[in-house]
C-alpha positions in Angstrom: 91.0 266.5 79.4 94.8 265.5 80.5 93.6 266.4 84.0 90.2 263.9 83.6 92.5 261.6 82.4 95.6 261.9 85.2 92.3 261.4 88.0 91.4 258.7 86.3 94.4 257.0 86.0 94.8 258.0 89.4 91.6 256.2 90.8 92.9 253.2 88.8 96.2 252.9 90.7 94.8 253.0 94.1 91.7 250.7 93.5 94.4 248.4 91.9 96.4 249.5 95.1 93.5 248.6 97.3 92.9 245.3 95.4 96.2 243.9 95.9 96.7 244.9 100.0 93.1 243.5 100.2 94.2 240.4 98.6 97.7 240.1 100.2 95.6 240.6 103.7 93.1 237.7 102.5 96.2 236.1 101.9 97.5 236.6 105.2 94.5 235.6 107.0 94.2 232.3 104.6 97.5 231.6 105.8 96.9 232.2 109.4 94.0 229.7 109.2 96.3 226.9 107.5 99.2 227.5 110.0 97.9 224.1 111.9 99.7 221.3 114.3 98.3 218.0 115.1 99.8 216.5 118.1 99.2 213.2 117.5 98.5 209.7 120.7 99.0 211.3 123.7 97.6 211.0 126.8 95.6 214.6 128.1 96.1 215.7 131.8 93.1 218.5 130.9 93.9 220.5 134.0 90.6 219.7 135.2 89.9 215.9 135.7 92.0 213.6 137.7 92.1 211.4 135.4 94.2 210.9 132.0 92.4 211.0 129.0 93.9 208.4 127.2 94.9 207.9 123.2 94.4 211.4 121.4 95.1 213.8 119.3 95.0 217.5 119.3 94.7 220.1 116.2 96.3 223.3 117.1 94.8 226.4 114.4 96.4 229.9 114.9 97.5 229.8 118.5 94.3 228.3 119.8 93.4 224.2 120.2 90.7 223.2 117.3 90.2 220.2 118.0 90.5 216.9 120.6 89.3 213.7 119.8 90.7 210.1 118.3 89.4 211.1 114.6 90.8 214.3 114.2 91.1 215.7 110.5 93.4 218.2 109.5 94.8 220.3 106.3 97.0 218.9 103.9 99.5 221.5 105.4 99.7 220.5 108.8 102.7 219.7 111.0 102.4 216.8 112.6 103.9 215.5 116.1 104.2 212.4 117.4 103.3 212.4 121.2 104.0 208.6 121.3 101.9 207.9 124.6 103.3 211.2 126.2 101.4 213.2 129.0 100.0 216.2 127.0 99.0 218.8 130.2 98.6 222.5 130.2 101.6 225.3 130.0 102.0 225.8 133.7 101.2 229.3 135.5 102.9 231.0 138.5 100.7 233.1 140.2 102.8 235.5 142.2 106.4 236.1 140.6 108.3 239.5 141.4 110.5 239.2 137.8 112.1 242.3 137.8 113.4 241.8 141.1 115.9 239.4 140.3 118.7 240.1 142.4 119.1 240.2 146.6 117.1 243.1 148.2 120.6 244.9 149.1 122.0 244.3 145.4 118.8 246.0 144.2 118.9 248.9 146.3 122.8 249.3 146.5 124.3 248.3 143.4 122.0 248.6 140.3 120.2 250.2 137.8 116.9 249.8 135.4 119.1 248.7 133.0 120.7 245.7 135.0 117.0 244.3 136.1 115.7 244.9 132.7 118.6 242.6 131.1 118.5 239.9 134.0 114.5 240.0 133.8 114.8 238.8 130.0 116.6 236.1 131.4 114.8 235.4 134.0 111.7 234.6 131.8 113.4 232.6 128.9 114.0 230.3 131.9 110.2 230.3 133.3 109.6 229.4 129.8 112.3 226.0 129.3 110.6 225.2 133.1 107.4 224.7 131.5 106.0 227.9 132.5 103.8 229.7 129.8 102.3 232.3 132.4 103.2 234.6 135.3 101.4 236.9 137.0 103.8 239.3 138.3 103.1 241.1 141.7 105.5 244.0 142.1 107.7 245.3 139.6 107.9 248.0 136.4 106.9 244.8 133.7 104.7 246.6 131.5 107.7 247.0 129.0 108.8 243.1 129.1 105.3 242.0 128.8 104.9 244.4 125.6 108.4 243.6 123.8 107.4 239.1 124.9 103.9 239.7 123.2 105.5 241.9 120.4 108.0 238.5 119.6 111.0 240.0 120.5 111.8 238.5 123.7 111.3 234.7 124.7 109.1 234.4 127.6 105.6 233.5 129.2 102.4 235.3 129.0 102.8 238.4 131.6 99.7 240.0 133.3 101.6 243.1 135.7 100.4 244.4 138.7 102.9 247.2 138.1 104.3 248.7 141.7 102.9 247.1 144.4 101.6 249.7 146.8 102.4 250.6 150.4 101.9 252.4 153.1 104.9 254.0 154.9 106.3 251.8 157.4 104.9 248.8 155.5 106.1 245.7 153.6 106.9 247.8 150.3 108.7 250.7 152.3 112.5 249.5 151.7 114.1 253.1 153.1 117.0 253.1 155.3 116.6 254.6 159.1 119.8 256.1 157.6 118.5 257.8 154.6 119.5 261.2 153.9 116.4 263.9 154.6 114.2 260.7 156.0 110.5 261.8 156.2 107.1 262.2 155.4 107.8 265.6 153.2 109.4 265.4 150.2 110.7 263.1 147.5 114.5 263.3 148.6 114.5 260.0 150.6 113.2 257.5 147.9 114.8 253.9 147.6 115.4 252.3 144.1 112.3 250.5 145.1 110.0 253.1 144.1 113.0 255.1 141.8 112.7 251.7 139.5 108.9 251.7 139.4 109.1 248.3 141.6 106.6 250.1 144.5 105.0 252.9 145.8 104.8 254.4 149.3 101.6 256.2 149.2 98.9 257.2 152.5 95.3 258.1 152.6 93.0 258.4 150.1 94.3 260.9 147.8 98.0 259.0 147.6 96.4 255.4 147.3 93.9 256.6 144.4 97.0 258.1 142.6 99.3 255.0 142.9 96.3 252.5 141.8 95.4 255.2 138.6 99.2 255.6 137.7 99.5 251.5 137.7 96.3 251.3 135.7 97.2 253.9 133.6 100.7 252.0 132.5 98.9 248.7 131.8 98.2 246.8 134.7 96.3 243.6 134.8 95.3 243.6 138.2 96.8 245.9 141.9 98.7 244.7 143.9 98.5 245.9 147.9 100.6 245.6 150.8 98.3 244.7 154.1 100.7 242.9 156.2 104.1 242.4 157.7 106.9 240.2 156.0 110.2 239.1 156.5 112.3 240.9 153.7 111.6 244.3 154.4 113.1 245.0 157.9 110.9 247.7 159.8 107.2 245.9 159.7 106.6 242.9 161.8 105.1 239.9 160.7 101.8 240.4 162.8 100.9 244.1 162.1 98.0 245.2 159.8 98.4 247.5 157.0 96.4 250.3 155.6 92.6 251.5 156.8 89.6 250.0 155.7 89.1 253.5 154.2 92.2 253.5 152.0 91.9 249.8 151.1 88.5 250.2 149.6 89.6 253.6 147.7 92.4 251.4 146.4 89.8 248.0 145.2 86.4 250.5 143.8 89.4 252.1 141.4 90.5 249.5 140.2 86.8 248.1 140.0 86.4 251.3 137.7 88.5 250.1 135.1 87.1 246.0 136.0 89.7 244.7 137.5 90.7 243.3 141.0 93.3 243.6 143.7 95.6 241.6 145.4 96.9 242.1 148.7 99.9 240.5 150.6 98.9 239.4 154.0 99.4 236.7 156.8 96.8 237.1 159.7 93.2 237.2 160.3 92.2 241.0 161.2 93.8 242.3 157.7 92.5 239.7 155.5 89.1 240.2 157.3 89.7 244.0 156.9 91.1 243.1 153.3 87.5 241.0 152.6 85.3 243.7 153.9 87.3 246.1 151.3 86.5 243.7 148.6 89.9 242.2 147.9 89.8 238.9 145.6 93.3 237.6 146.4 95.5 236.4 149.0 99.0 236.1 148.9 100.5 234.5 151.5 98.1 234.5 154.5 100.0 231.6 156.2 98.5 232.5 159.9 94.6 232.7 159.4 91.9 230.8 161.1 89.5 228.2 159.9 86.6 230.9 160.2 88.5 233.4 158.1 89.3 230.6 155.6 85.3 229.7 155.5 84.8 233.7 154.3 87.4 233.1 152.0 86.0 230.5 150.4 82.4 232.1 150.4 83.3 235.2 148.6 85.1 233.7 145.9 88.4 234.9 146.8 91.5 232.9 146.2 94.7 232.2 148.2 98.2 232.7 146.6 100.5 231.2 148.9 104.4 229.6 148.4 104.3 227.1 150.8 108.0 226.8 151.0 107.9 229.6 153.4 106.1 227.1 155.8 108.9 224.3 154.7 111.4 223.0 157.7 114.0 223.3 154.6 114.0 227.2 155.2 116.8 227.0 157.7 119.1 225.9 155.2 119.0 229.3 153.3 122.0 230.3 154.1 120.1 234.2 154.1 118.4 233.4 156.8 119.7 235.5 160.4 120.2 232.9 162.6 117.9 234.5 165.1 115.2 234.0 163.1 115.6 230.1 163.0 113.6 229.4 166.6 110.8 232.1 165.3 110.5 230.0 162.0 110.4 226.6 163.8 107.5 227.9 165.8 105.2 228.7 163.1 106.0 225.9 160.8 104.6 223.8 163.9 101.5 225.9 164.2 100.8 226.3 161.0 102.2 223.1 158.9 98.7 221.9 158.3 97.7 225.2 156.3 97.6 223.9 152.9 95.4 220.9 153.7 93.3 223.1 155.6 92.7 225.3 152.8 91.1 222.1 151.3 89.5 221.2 153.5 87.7 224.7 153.4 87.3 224.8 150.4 89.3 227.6 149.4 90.4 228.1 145.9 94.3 227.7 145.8 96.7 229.1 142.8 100.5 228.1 142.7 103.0 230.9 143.9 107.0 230.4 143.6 107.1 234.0 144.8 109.6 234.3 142.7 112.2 237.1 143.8 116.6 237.5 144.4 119.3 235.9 142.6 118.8 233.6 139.3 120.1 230.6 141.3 118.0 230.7 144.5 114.8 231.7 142.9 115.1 229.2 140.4 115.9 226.2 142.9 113.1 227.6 144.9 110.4 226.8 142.2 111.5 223.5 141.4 111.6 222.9 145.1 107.9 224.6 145.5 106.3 222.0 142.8 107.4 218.7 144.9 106.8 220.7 148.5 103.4 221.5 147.7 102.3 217.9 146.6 103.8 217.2 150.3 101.7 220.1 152.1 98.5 219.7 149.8 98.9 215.8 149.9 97.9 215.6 146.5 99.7 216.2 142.9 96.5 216.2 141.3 95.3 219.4 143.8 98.7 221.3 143.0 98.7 220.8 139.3 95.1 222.6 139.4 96.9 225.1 141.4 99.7 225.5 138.0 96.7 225.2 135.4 92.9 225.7 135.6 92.3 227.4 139.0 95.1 230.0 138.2 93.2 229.8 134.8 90.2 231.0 136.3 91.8 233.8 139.0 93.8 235.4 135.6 90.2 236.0 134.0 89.1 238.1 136.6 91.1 241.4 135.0 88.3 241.1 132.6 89.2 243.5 129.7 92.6 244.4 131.0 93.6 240.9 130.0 95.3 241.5 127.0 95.2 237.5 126.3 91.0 237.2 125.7 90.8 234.9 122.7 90.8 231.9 124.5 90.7 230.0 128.1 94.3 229.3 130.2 95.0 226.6 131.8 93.3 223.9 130.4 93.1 221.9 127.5 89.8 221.9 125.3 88.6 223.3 122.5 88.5 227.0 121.8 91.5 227.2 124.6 95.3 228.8 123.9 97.9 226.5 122.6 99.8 226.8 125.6 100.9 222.9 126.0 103.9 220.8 127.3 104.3 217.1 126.6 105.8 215.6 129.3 107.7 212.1 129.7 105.6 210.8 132.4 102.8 211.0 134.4 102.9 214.2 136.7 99.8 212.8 138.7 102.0 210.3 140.2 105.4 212.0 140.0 105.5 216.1 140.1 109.7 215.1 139.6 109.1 214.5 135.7 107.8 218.3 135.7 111.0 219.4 137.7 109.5 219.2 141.1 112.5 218.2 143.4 113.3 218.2 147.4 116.8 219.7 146.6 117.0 223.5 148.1 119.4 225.1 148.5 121.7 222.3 148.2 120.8 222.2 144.6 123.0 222.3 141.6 123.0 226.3 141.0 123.5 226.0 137.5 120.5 226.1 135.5 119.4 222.8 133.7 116.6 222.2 131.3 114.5 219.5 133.0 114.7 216.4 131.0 111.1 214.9 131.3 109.8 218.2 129.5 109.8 217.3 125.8 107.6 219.9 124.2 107.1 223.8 125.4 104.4 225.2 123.2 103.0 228.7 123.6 100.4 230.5 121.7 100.5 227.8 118.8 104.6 228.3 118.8 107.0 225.7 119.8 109.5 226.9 121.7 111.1 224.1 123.3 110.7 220.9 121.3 113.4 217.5 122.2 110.8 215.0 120.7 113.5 214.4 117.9 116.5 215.4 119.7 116.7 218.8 118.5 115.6 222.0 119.1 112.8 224.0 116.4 113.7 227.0 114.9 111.8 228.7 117.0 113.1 227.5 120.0 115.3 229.5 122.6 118.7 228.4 122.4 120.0 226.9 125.7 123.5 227.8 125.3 122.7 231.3 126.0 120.9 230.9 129.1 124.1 230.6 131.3 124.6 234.1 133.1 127.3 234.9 135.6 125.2 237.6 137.7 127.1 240.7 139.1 127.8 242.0 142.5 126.9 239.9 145.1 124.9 241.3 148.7 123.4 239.7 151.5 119.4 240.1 151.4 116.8 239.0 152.9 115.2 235.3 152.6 111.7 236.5 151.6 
């Protein structure tokens, strides 16, 4: 009897257990649906139209957009913000950033540790975020941690979709060994640089290597692979021209990562490797200043995308004070060769996604993607073509990972319903002037200090506010400015990109 009665009792506890963590999670979920903000008479860049759409409000539910219209109706909960004619326009997107690599080449390789990138790289993204930036694709670095401990709340930051290490072949643009490197050669494991020691890249040849490099990155959470096919000019021992990695080794590296339905990039400038690169089944481009019109034409008709910073095609490159002077009559050459790329592009009809290439020191990286927003309305002749570029074309090249996306619930990059809350209000109207969302023709002669750009009123990602000056302070939520400043450590010479 006592032991009919302890199991009954028993059952009784944990159905009243269950009822009351079913409830609490009802409870939870009641309150997830309330959570709501109506930005209220704005004026929508949609990342789609050229045109403003003018006088309206927006519901945000959760962390996606419920509802546009002039009539919008809300909960008796809701937080409300007064957009008072403000652009409303989506959270901007980089499409090639190297985060983790946030000091010069030398510095990296010389005088740090996982430890210093890993602090610096927090850093580094609460600032992407105060710019306006809500997502980065990052192409070359060990960011599968960050992106976790940003989506987990614990760090500040944009949306993160990591290519993991980019991989190279030896002799090519992610081999950063010395000549003078102790034991220096194709055996062994004794002559690795803090490149691949850090998880930044991989040296890897043939078929076996290649497979292994693009499985280990899958493996650790990558969104998409990242490939070195070309020459570059910060890694000193592959020339600009030269083609990397067989056709052989190129496809092993793009029908893996099609086994797990994703796609590869590949950094490249000329025609043979992207042809070589196409042929393979690449989707991305990053770079590719030198190619033809033909080659642009195959871009265009196999759905690929080009990924290119254009400052590396800017006359304002001689100022980086980096920048061997022996280079400087090389550079000149090719910017008068190729200073029409970008409009080409268009006129191609080749899909085109913003790139700061973001890489080195807080400082010149920073400067470099404010300088890239009003350098590209120069080289594109259009702001309405380049803020596609930030929003709903990079929008559309993030969706190929398919399920390795970790951020399906909704569309990036634009601003309709069903989409993620990822929104800046803006004090002006970046169709007509890119300076109100930081663009700027200052370089290198730009004030190092970081500033929060004052046309930005708003930052909102995911549903949270994490930027918000409407009423001359900051939300709870928001990342505090005053501990943005950061002093670096030792400085080295490196390379200008």
């Amino acid at each position: 009897m006592i032991r009919k009665i302890s199991t009954s009792l028993l059952l009784t506890a944990v159905l009243a257990t269950g009822l009351v963590a079913s409830m609490a999670v009802a409870q939870e979920k009641k309150e997830e649906v309330l959570k709501q903000v109506l930005i209220k008479n704005v004026n929508i860049f949609d990342g789609k139209s050229d045109k403003l759409i003018m006088e309206q409000d927006v519901l945000i539910e959760g962390n996606l957009i419920k509802s546009i219209g002039t009539t919008v109706s809300a909960g008796p909960d809701v937080t409300v913000i007064d957009g008072d004619g403000r652009i409303l326009m989506p959270g901007m997107i980089d499409g090639h950033a190297h985060v983790m690599i946030n000091a010069h080449f030398d510095t990296v390789e010389k005088d740090m540790d996982l430890t210093d990138l890993s602090y610096r790289a927090k850093v580094v993204m609460e600032r992407f975020l105060l710019d306006g930036f809500t997502t980065v694709r990052d192409m070359g670095g060990p960011t599968f941690g960050l992106r976790r401990n940003i989506d987990a709340g614990l760090i500040h930051g944009p949306r993160l979709f990591p290519s993991g290490g980019f991989i190279s072949q030896t002799s090519g643009h992610g081999d950063f060994r010395d000549r003078a490197d102790a034991g220096f050669s194709i055996k062994g494991c004794a002559d690795l640089s803090n490149f691949e020691r850090f998880g930044i890249g991989n040296v890897a040849d043939g078929v076996p290597e290649v497979l292994a490099a693009t499985r280990l990155n899958l493996r650790n959470g990558a969104t998409q692979i990242k490939v070195m096919a070309g020459g570059g000019g910060s890694s000193r021992f592959d020339p600009i021209d030269t083609s990397q990695y067989t056709l052989e080794e190129l496809k092993a590296i793009v029908d893996a990562a099609a086994d797990w339905n994703t796609y590869v990039a590949a950094h490249v400038f000329n025609d043979r490797a992207v042809n070589r690169l196409l042929d393979a089944g690449v989707k991305t481009f990053e770079h590719g200043f030198f190619i033809s019109e033909k080659t642009m034409k195959r871009i265009a008709k196999e759905g690929g995308y080009m990924v290119p910073q254009m400052w590396g095609l800017s006359p304002d490159l001689a100022k980086n004070p980096l920048m061997p002077k022996s280079k400087l009559p090389m550079i000149a050459k090719l910017q008068e060769d190729y200073g029409d790329f970008g409009k080409k592009l268009l006129n191609n009809k080749v899909k085109v996604v913003f790139a700061s290439d973001y890489v080195g020191e807080f400082s010149d990286a920073e400067r470099a993607r404010r300088y890239e927003l009003w350098w590209r309305t120069k080289a594109f002749g259009s702001n309405f073509e380049v803020l596609k570029q930030l929003t709903s074309t990079a929008g559309e090249m993030l969706a190929m990972s398919g399920p390795r996306n970790p951020y399906k619930a909704g569309k990036l990059g634009v601003i309709e319903e069903g989409a993620y809350a990822d929104l800046l209000l803006v004090d002006g109207n970046p169709l007509e002037d890119i300076t109100v969302l930081g663009g700027t023709n200052k370089w290198f002669d730009a004030d190092p200090e970081f500033k929060l750009i004052p046309s930005i009123h708003l930052v909102m990602k995911d549903g949270n506010i994490y930027r918000n000056e409407i009423d001359g302070r900051l939300s709870p939520e928001a990342i505090s400015y005053k501990e943005m400043r950061y002093e670096g450590i030792i400085e080295s010479p490196g390379a200008p990109y």
